[in-house]
C-alpha distance (Angstrom), angle and dihedral (degrees) to the residues before:
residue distance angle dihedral
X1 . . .
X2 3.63 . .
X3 3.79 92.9 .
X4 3.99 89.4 51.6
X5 3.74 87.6 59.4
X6 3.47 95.8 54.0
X7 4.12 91.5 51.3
X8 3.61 93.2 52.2
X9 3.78 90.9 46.2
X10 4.18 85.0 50.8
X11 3.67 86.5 47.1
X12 3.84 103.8 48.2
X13 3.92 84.4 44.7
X14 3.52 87.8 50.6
X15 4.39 90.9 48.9
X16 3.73 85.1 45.2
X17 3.53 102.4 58.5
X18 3.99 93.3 36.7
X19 3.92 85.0 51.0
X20 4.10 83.2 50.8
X21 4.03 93.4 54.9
X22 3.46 105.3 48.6
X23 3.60 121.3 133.8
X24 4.17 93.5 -139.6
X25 3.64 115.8 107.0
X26 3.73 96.9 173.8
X27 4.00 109.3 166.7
X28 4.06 90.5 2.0
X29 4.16 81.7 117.3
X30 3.77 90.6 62.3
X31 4.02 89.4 63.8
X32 3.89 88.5 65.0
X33 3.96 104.0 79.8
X34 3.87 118.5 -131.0
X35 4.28 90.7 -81.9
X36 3.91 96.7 69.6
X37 3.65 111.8 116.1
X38 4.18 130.1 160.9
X39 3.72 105.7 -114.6
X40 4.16 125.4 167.3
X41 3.75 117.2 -125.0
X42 3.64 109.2 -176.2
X43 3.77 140.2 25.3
X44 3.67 92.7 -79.8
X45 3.99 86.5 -130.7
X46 3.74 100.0 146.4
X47 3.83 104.7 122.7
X48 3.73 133.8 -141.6
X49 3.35 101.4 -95.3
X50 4.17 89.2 54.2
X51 3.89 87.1 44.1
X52 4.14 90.3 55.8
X53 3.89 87.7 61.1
X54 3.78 89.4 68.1
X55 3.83 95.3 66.0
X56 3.53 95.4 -83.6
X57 3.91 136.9 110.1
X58 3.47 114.6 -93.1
X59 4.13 121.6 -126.6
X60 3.57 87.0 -116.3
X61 3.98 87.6 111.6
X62 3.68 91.9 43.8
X63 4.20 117.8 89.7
X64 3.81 120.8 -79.6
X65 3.83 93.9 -93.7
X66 4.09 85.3 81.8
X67 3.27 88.5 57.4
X68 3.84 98.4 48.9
X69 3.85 110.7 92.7
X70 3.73 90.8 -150.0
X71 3.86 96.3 55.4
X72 3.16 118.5 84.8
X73 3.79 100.7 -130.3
X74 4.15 91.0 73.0
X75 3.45 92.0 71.9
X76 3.92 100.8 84.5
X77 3.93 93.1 164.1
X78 3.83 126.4 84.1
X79 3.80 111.1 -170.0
X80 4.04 126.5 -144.0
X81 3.71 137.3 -150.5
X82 3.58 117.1 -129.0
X83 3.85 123.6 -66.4
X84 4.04 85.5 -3.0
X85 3.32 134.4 119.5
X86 4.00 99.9 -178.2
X87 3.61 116.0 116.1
X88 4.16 105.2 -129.1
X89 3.50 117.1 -129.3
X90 3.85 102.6 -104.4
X91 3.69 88.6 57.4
X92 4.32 93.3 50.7
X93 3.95 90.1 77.4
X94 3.72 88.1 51.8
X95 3.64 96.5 55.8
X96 4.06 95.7 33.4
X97 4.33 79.7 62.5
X98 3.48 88.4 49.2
X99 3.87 85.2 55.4
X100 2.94 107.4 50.7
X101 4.11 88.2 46.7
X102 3.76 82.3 58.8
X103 4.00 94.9 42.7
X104 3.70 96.2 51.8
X105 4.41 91.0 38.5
X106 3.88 101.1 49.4
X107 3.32 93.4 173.0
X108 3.66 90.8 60.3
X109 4.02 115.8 103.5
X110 4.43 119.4 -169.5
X111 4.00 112.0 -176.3
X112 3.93 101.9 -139.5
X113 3.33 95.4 -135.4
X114 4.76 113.2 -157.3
X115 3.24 126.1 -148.2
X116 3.89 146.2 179.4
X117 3.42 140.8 -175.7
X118 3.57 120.4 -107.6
X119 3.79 98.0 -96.0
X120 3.98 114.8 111.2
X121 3.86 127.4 22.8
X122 3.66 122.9 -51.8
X123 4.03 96.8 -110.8
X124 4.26 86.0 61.1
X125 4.12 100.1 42.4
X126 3.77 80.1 48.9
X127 3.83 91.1 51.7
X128 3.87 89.7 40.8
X129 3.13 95.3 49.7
X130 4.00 95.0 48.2
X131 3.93 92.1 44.6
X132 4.09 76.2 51.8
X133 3.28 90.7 59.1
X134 3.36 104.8 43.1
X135 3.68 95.3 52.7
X136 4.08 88.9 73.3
X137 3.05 93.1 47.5
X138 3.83 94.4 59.2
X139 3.55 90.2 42.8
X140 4.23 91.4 49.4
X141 3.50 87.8 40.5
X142 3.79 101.8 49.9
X143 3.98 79.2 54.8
X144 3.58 102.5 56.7
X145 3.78 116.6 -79.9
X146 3.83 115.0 131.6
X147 3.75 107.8 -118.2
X148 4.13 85.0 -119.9
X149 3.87 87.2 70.3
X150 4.24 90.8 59.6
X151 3.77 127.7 65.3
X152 3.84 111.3 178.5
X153 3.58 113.9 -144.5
X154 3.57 132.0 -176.4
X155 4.19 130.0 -152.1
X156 3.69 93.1 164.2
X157 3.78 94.8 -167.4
X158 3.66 103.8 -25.4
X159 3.82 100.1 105.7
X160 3.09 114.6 45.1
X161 4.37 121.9 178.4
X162 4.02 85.2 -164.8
X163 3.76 117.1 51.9
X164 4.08 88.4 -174.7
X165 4.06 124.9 126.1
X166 3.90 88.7 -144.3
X167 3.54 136.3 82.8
X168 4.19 98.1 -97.1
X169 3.63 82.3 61.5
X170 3.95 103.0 48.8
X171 3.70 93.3 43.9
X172 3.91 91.9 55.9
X173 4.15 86.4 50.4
X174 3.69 96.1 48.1
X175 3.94 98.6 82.3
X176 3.53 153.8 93.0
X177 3.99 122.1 -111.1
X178 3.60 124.0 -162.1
X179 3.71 119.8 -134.5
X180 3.76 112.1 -156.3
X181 3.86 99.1 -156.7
């Protein structure tokens, strides 16, 4: 009986952790409060190439105009203030380009990857991030792009690019990256 316990034990473990990793983040918005909004806080100037060390796919096998710093396309990165999930207006020109990349390539797909910095408890930077997410989408979507292009992921405050307990560091992990797939 002893060795029974010890499967069930494996097996709850086992239920737990799958229970733990599952994409679903059904009623996650409602943690947010009424004042979230998806706002840019940077120049979004992070390249491809820096984007593909996140997990992603790198632009490299995207056209040259991802490559060019002065197109619009190379910036792959759309900053956030904190506890908002509002994209600012110098960032909405970036994303409409993106757009209409996506629009005119329908066979195109970009993960919209959320993030937050590591203030507040994991259940709200996942929800921030998410909501972060999500407001891209709207905006790419109300612009053309077939919902089958997006996936909206969110990493809440599990990958961070600055490892910093200061301000420079939070604003460059409050964002949304765009994963050309």
């Amino acid at each position: 009986m002893r060795l029974d316990k010890r499967y069930l034990v494996l097996a709850m473990a086992a239920v737990l952790v799958t229970g733990c990793s599952s994409d679903e983040k059904e009623g996650l918005g409602d943690t947010l409060g009424a004042d979230a909004s998806t706002s840019g806080y940077s120049d979004g100037s992070l390249s491809g190439s820096q984007f593909g060390s996140n997990g992603f796919n790198s632009a490299s096998h995207l056209g040259p105009e991802f490559s060019d710093p002065n197109n619009p396309l190379s910036k792959q990165v759309i900053y956030f203030e904190l506890d908002s999930s509002q994209v600012k207006q110098e960032y909405v020109s970036i994303v409409a380009a993106h757009a209409r990349y996506l629009a005119s390539h329908p066979k195109q797909r970009v993960i919209l990857g959320g993030n937050a910095d590591e203030r507040g408890s994991s259940e709200y930077n996942i929800a921030l991030g998410e909501q972060r997410s999500k407001s891209v989408e709207r905006m790419m979507r109300s612009q053309g792009v077939s919902a089958s292009q997006l996936e909206v992921v969110s990493y809440g405050e599990e990958k961070p690019v600055a490892y910093g307990h200061d301000e420079s560091s939070w604003s460059q992990n409050r964002r949304v990256e765009l994963g050309y797939q």
